[in-house]
NUFI-423296 format. One line per field, with one value per residue (C-alpha): residue number from 1; x, y, z. Coordinates in nm, 2 decimals. Each point is the difference from the previous one (the first is absolute). Example, Ala and Ser with C-alpha at 12.3 -4.5 7.8 and 13.67 -1.06 7.14 Angstrom:
% NUFI-423296
pos <- 1,2;
x <- 1.23,0.14;
y <- -0.45,0.34;
z <- 0.78,-0.07;
This chain:
% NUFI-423296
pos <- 1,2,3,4,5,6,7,8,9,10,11,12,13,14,15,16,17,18,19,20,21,22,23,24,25,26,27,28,29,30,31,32,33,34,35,36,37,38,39,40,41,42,43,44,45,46,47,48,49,50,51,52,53,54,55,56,57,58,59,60,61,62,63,64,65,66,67,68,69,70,71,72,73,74,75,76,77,78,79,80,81,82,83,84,85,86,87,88,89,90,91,92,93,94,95,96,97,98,99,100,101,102,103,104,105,106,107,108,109,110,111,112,113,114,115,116,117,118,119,120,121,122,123,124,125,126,127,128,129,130,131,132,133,134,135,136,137,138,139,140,141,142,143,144,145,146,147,148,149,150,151,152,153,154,155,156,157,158,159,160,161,162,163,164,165,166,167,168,169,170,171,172,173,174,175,176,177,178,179,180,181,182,183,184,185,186,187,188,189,190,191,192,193,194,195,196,197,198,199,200,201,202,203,204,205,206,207,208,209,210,211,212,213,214,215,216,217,218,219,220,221,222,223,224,225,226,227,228,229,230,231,232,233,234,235,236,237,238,239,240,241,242,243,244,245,246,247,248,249,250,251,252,253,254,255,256,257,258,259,260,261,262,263,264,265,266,267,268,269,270,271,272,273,274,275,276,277,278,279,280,281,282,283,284,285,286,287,288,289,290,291,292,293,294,295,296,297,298,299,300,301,302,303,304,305,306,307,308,309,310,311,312,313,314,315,316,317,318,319,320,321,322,323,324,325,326,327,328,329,330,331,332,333,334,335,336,337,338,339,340,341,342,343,344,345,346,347,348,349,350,351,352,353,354,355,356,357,358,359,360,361,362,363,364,365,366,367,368,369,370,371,372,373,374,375,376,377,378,379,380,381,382,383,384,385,386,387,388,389,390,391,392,393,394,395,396,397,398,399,400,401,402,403,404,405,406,407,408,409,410,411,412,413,414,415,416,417,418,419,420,421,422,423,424,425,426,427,428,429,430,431,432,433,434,435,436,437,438,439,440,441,442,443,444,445,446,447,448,449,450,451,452,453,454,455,456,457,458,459,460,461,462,463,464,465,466,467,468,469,470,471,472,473,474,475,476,477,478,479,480,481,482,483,484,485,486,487,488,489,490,491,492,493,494,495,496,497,498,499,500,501,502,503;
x <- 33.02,0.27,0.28,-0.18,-0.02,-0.35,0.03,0.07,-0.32,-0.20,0.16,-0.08,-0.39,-0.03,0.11,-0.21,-0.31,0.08,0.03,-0.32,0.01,-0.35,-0.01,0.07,-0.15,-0.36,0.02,0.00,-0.26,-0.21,0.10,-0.12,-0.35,-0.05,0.10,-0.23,-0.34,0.06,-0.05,-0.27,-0.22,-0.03,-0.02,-0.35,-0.14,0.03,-0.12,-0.30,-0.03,-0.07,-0.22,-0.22,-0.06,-0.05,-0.29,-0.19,0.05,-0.21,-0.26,0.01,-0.08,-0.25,-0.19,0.00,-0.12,-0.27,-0.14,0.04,-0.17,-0.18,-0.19,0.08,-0.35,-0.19,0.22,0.04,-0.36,-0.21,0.19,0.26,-0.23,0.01,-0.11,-0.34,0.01,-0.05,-0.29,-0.15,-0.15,-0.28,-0.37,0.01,0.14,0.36,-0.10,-0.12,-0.14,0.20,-0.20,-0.19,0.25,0.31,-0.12,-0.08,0.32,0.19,0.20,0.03,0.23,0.23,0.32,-0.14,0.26,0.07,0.33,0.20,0.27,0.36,0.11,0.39,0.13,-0.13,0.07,-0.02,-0.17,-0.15,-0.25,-0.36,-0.24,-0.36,-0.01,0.05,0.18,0.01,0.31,0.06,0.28,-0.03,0.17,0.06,-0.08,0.01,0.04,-0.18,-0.27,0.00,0.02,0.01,-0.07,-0.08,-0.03,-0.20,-0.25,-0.27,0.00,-0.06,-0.36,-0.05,0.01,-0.21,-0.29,0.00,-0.01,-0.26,-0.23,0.07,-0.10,-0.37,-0.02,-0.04,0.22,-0.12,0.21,0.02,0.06,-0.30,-0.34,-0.26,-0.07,-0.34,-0.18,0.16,0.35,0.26,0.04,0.29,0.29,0.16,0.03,-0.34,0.04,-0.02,0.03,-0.09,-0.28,0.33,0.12,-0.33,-0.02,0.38,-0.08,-0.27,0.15,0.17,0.11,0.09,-0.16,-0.19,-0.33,-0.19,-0.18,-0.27,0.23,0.24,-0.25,-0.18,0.40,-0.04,-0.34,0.05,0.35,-0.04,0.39,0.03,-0.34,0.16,-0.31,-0.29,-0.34,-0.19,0.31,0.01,-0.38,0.04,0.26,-0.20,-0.28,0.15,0.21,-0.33,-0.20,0.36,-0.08,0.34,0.03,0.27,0.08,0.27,0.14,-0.21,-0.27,0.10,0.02,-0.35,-0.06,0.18,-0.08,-0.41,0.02,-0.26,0.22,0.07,0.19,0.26,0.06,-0.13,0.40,0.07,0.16,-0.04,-0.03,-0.25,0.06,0.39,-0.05,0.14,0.32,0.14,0.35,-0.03,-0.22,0.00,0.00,-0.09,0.26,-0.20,-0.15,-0.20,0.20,0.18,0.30,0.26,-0.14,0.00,0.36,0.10,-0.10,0.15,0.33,0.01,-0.06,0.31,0.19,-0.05,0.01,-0.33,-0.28,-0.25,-0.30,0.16,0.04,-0.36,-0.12,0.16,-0.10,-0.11,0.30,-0.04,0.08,0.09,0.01,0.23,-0.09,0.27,0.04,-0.10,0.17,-0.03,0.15,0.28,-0.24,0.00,-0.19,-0.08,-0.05,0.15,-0.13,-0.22,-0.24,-0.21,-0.05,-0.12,0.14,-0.28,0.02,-0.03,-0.28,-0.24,0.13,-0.19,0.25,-0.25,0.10,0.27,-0.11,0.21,0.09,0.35,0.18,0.23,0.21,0.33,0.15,-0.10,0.07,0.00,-0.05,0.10,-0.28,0.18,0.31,-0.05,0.16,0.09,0.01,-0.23,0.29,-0.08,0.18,0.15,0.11,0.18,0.09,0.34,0.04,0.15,-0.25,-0.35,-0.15,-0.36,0.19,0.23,-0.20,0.00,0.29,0.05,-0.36,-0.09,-0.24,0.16,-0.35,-0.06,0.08,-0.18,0.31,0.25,0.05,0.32,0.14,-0.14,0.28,-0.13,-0.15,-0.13,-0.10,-0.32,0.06,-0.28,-0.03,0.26,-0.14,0.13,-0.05,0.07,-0.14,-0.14,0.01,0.39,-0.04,-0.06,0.25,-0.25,-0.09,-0.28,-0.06,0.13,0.03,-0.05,0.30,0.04,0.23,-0.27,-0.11,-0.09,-0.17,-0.03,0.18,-0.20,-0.06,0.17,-0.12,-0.22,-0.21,0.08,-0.16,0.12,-0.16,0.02,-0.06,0.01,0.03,-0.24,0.14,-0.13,0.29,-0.23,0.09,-0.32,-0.22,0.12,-0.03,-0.34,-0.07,0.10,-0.18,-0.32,0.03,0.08,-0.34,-0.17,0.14,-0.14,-0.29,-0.08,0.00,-0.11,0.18,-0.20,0.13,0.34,-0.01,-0.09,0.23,0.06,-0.01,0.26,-0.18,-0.04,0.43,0.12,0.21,0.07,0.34;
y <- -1.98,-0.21,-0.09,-0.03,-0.30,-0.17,-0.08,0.35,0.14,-0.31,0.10,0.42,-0.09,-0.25,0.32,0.25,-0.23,-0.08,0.43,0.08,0.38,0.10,-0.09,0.33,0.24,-0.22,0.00,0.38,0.05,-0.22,0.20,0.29,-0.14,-0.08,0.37,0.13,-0.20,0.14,0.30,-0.08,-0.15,0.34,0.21,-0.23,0.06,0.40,-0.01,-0.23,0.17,0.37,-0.22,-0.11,0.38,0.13,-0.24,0.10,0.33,-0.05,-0.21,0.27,0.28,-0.18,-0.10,0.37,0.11,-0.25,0.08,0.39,0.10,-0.32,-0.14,0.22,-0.08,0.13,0.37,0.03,-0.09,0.20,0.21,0.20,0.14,0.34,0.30,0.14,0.31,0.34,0.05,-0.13,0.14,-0.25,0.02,-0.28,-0.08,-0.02,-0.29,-0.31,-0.27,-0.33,-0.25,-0.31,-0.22,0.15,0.00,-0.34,-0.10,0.14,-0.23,-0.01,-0.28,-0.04,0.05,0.40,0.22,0.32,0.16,0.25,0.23,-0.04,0.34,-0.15,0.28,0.34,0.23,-0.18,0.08,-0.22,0.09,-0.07,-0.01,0.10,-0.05,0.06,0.33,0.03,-0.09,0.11,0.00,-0.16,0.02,-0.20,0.19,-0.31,-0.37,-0.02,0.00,0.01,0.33,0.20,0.36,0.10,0.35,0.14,-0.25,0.22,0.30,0.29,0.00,-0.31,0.06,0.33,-0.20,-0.28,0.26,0.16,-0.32,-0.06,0.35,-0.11,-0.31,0.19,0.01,0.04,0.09,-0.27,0.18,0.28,-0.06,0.13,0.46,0.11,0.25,0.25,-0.07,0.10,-0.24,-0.16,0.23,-0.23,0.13,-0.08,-0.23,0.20,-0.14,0.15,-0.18,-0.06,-0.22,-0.17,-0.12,-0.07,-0.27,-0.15,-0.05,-0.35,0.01,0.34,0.02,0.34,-0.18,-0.13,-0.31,-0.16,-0.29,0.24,0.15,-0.32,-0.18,0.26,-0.05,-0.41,0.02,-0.03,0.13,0.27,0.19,0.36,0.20,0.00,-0.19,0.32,0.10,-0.28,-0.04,0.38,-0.11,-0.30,0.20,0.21,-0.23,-0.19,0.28,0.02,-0.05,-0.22,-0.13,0.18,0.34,0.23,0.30,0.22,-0.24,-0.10,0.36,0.05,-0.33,0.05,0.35,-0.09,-0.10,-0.05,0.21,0.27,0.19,-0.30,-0.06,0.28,0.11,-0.37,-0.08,-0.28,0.10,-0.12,-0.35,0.02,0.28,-0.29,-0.26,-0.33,-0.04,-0.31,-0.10,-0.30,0.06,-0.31,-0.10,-0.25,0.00,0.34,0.17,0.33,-0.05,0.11,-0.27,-0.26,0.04,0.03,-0.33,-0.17,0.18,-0.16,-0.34,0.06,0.16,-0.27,-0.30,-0.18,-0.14,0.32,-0.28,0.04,0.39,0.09,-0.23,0.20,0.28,0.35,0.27,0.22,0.34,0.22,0.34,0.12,0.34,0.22,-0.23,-0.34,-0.29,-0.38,-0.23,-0.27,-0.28,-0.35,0.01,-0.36,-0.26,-0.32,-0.31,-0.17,-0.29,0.14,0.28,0.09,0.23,0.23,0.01,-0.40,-0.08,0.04,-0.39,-0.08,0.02,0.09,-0.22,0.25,0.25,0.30,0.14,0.17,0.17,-0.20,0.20,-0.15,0.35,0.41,0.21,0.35,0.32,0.35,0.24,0.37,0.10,0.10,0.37,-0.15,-0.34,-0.34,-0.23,-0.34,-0.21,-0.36,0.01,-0.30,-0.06,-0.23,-0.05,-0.30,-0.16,0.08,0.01,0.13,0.15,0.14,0.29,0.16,0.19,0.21,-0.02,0.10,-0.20,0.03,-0.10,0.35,0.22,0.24,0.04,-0.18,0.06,0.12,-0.34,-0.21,-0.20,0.10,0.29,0.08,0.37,-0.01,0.11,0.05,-0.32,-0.20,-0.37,-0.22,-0.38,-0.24,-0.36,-0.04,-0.38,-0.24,-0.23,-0.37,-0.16,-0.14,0.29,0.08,0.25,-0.04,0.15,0.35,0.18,0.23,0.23,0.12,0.23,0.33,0.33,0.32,0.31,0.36,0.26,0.33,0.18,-0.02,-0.31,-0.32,-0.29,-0.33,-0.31,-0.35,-0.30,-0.37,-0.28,-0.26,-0.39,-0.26,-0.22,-0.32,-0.08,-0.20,0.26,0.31,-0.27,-0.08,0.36,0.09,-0.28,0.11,0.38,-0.17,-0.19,0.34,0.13,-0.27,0.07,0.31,0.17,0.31,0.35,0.08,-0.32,0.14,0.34,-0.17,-0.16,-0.17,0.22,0.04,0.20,-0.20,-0.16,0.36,0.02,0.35,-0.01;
z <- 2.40,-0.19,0.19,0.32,0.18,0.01,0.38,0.08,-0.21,0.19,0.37,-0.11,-0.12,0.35,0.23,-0.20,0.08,0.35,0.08,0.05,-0.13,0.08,0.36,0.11,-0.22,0.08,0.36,-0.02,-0.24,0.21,0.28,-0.21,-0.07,0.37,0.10,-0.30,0.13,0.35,-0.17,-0.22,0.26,0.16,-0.28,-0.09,0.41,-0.09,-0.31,0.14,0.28,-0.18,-0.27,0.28,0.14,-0.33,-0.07,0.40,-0.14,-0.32,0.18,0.27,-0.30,-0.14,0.28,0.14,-0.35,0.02,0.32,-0.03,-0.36,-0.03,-0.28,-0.34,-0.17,0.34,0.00,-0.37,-0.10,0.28,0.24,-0.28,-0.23,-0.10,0.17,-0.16,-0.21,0.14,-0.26,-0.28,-0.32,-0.12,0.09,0.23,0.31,0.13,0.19,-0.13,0.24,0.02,-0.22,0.23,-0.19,0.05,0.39,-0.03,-0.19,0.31,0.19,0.39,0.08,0.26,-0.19,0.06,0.14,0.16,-0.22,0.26,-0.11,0.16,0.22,-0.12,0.28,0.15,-0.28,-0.31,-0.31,-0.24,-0.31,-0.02,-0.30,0.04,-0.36,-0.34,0.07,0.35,0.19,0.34,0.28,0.32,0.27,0.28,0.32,0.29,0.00,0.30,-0.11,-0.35,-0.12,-0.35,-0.07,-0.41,-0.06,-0.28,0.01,-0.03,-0.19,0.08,-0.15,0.14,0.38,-0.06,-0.16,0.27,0.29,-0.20,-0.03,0.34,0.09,-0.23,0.17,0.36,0.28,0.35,0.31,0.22,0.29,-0.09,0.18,-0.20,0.04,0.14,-0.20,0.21,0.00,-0.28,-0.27,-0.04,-0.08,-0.28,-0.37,-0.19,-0.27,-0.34,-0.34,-0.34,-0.22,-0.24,0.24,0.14,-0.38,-0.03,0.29,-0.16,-0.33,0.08,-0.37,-0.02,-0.36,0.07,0.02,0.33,-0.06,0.16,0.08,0.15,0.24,0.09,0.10,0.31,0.08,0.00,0.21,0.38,0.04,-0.30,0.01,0.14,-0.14,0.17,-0.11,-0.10,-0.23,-0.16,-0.07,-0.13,-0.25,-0.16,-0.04,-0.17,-0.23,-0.05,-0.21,-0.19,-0.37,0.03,0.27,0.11,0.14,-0.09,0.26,-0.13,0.02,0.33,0.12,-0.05,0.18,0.29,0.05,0.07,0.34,0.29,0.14,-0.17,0.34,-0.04,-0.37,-0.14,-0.11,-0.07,0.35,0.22,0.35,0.22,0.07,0.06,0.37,0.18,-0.07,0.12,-0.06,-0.19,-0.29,-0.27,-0.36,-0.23,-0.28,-0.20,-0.36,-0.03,0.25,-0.08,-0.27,0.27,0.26,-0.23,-0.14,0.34,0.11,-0.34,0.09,0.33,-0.16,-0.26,0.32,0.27,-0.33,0.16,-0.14,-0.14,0.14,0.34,-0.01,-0.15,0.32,0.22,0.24,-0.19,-0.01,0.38,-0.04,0.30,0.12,0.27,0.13,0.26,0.29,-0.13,0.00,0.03,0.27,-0.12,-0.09,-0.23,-0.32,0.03,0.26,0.13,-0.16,0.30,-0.03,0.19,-0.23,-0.38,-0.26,-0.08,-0.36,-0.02,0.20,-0.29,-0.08,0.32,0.23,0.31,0.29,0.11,0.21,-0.07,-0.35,-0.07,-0.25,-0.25,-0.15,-0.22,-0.06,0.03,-0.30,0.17,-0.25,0.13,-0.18,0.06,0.20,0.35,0.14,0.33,0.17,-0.09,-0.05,-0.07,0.28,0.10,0.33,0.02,-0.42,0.00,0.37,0.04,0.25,0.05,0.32,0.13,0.30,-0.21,-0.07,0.30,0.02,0.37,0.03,-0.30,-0.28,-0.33,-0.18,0.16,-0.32,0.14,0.27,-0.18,-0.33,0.01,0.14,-0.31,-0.19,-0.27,-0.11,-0.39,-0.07,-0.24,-0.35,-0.26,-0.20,0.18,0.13,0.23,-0.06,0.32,0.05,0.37,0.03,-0.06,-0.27,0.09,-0.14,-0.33,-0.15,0.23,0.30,0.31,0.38,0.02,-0.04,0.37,-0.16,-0.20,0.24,-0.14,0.09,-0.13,0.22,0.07,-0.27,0.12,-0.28,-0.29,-0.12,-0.07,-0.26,-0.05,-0.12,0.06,-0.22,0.19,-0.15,0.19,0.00,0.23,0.22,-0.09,-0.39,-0.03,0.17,-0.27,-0.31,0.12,0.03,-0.35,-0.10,0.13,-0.12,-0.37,0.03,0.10,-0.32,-0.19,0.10,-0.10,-0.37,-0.17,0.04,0.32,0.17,-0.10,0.20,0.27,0.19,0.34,0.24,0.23,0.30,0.26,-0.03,0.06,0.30,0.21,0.14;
C-alpha cells in the first residue's frame, strides 16, 4: 500500500463501514424464514391430526378385542380343551370325574364372559380348531343373525351312532294316539340291531370288555338310559356270576340271548319297546355316557371357545326324526329376557318367585345326522333383512313362520348334509361380554320332507341374562359336587328331566 495517501486509505475504510452490505441479503432470508413457518405450522396440524386418528383406532381395536373374546385365562383354561378320544385302551374309564377341589378351586366372578365369533361378511371363511388335529372351515352364512355352517363335523360314523342311540333311547310319535288291540300297529320300520351292536353301545371305552361300571352309568342316568329296566337287570346278572367281572361278546351273547322273552330277543334283537316313536328324544353327554356323546359335547366346548363348566350344565343333546311330511314352524330357540320370568335351567339357585320358566339359550349348534332325498331345508325367513318387523312376516296374506306353506320364500335356505352343523347365537351381545336382547333374526324352522327321512340334532347352550343368577347357579351345582364321592356318586349326575323344553 506504499505510495498511497493515508487520508485516502482512512476515507476508503470510513465508506466500507458506513455500506451496510448485508442489509439486503438479511431482509430476504428473513423473508424466507417467515414463508417457511407458514408452511411448517401446517405440515404439524396434518401430521397431528392423522397421529390423533391413529391412536382412536388402536383404543378402538383393543376395546373391541376386549369385549368380544374376553378374559384369556377363562377361554384358555376351561372352554378350549381338547375334544375326548374316540376310544380308549386301558381297563378303566374314559371319563374321570372332576375332583371336589378342582370344582371348588373354580372361579365364578364377574369378569366371566360370553366369547362370540365375528361373521367378517356373508361368505367368509375362517379356520376352527376342535383340537389337537382337528381344524375345520366355517363359513359365514348370515350376519343377521349370526350364522356359520362347518361341514364334516361329524363323521360319517358318528351321526349313524347318535341316530342309533336315539333310536335305543325311544322315540314316540307325537301326533300317534295309542292302537287298540285291533287295529294295525304302526307301520314304521321296527327297530333291529344285532347283539354286536347292543354291546358296541355299552362299551363306553370301547376296550372289548363291559364293566359293571359301564352298565350301572345307564341305569343311574335319568337322560341316557335307552334300554329298558329288565335289560339292564338281565345284563348285571349276568356280569355278576362272571369270574372277572367282566363280560366279553361271547360272554355277552350268552347273556343277552336268555331273555324273559324269548319271542323278542331270542335272535339278539330289540324290538318290543320301540312299536311307537316321538320325534324327539334326549341323549345324556356327561361322564359315563357313550364315547361318541361325550366327545361330542367337548367338541362344542373347543368349537363355540366357552367355559366346558357352562356346556356340561347345559341342556342334554335332542335328537330328531323327521318322517315324509313333517316339519317345524319358524320359531325362536330362546326367549326374551323378562323380569317377570325365570330361565329354567337356573332356578335350582332358588330363583322361585317368578312365575313362568323359559328357555335360555346363548346359541344352537344344529347337527344334520344323514342327507335327506327330498325337501327339510333348514330355514330363516327373514336372515339379513335390514329391518325386523313382527308384521313383516306376513307377506299377501301369508305367515312366513308357516314353513309348512312357505318354504320356498325363506331368505335362507340350508339343504341338510350328513355331518354338517350349523352354529348361530340367538341373543346380541350386551356390550360387556355378557348376553343380551334376543336376536329376532334368529328366527328358524325347519321346511317339509318330500322324500325320505330326516335326523338332526340340536345342542343348546343354556346361559341366564342375570350374571349373578347363572354364578350363583354354578355355584350351587359345584357345592352338590362336593358333596358327594365314590364312583357311584360319579355316574350319577344331575338330572336334567324336568328343564327339557318341547318346541
Amino acid at each position: 500500500m506504499e505510495g498511497v495517501p493515508e487520508d485516502l486509505i482512512e476515507q476508503e475504510e470510513s465508506d466500507s463501514s458506513m455500506k451496510p452490505p448485508y442489509k439486503i441479503p438479511f431482509r430476504s432470508t428473513r423473508l424466507q424464514i417467515q414463508r417457511s413457518n407458514v408452511c411448517s405450522r401446517a405440515y404439524f396440524v396434518v401430521v397431528m391430526v392423522f397421529f390423533h386418528v391413529y391412536i382412536l383406532n388402536v383404543i378402538a381395536l383393543l376395546l373391541y378385542v376386549h369385549y368380544n373374546n374376553g378374559p384369556g385365562d377363562l377361554v384358555s383354561g376351561d372352554g378350549g380343551s381338547s375334544s375326548a378320544p374316540a376310544s380308549d385302551t386301558g381297563g378303566n374309564l374314559p371319563h374321570p370325574a372332576p375332583s371336589s377341589r378342582e370344582l371348588h378351586e373354580e372361579e365364578y366372578s364377574q369378569t366371566f364372559s360370553l366369547p362370540r365369533f365375528e361373521g367378517i361378511r356373508v361368505g367368509h371363511v375362517q379356520q376352527v380348531s376342535l383340537g389337537s388335529d382337528r381344524t375345520h372351515a366355517m363359513k359365514t352364512l348370515s350376519l343377521k343373525p349370526l350364522l356359520f355352517e362347518i361341514p364334516g363335523f361329524l363323521s360319517e360314523e358318528e351321526c349313524r351312532v347318535v341316530v342309533q342311540l336315539a333310536q335305543l333311547k325311544g322315540l314316540l310319535d307325537n301326533q300317534a294316539t295309542a292302537s287298540s288291540p285291533g287295529q294295525e300297529e304302526s307301520n314304521q320300520p321296527l327297530l333291529s340291531l344285532s347283539t354286536e351292536e347292543i354291546f358296541s353301545l355299552l362299551d363306553l371305552n370301547q376296550d372289548g370288555l363291559l364293566q359293571k361300571q359301564e352298565i350301572v352309568s345307564h341305569s343311574r342316568s335319568r337322560d341316557g338310559t335307552w334300554l329298558s329296566p329288565d335289560n339292564l337287570r338281565q345284563i348285571l346278572t349276568g356280569l355278576e356270576t362272571c369270574p372277572t367281572g367282566m363280560l366279553t361278546l361271547a360272554e355277552f351273547r350268552q347273556v343277552y340271548g336268555v331273555s324273559p322273552h324269548p319271542e323278542q330277543q331270542k335272535k339278539g334283537k330289540l324290538h318290543g319297546q320301540f312299536k311307537q316313536r316321538s320325534k324327539h328324544t334326549w341323549l345324556y353327554q356327561g361322564p359315563g355316557s357313550h364315547h361318541v356323546l361325550y366327545t361330542l359335547r367337548n367338541r362344542v366346548a373347543s368349537l363355540t371357545h366357552l367355559p366346558s363348566r357352562l356346556v356340561e350344565l347345559s341342556e342334554p343333546l335332542q335328537v330328531i326324526r323327521f318322517e315324509q311330511g313333517d316339519f317345524s314352524d319358524a320359531h325362536h330357540d330362546s326367549s326374551r329376557p323378562h323380569s317377570e320370568t325365570t330361565c329354567a335351567h337356573t332356578r335350582l339357585a332358588g330363583n322361585t318367585s317368578s312365575l313362568t320358566e323359559v328357555s335360555c339359550r346363548y346359541l344352537t349348534v344344529l347337527f344334520y345326522l344323514n342327507m335327506v332325498e327330498e325337501g327339510g331345508e333348514t330355514t330363516f325367513p327373514v336372515a339379513d333383512n335390514r329391518t325386523y318387523e313382527e308384521q313383516a312376516l306376513v307377506q299377501d296374506g301369508v305367515d312366513l313362520t308357516d314353513t309348512q306353506e312357505t318354504c320356498s320364500r325363506g331368505n335362507l335356505r340350508m339343504k341338510p348334509t350328513a355331518g354338517t352343523a350349523l352354529l348361530w347365537y340367538n341373543h346380541l351381545s350386551d356390550g360387556r361380554g355378557w348376553m343380551g336382547e334376543l336376536d329376532e333374526y334368529s328366527l328358524h324352522g325347519e321346511c317339509p320332507v318330500g322324500r325320505g327321512v330326516k335326523w338332526l340334532a340340536n345342542s343348546w347352550i343354556n346361559v341366564d341374562p342375570d350374571h349373578l343368577q347363572q354364578e350363583r347357579y354354578q355355584r350351587l351345582v359345584a357345592e352338590k359336587h362336593q358333596a358327594t364321592s365314590g364312583m357311584e356318586d360319579h355316574y350319577n349326575p344331575l338330572s336334567h328331566s324336568d328343564l327339557h323344553q318341547d318346541l
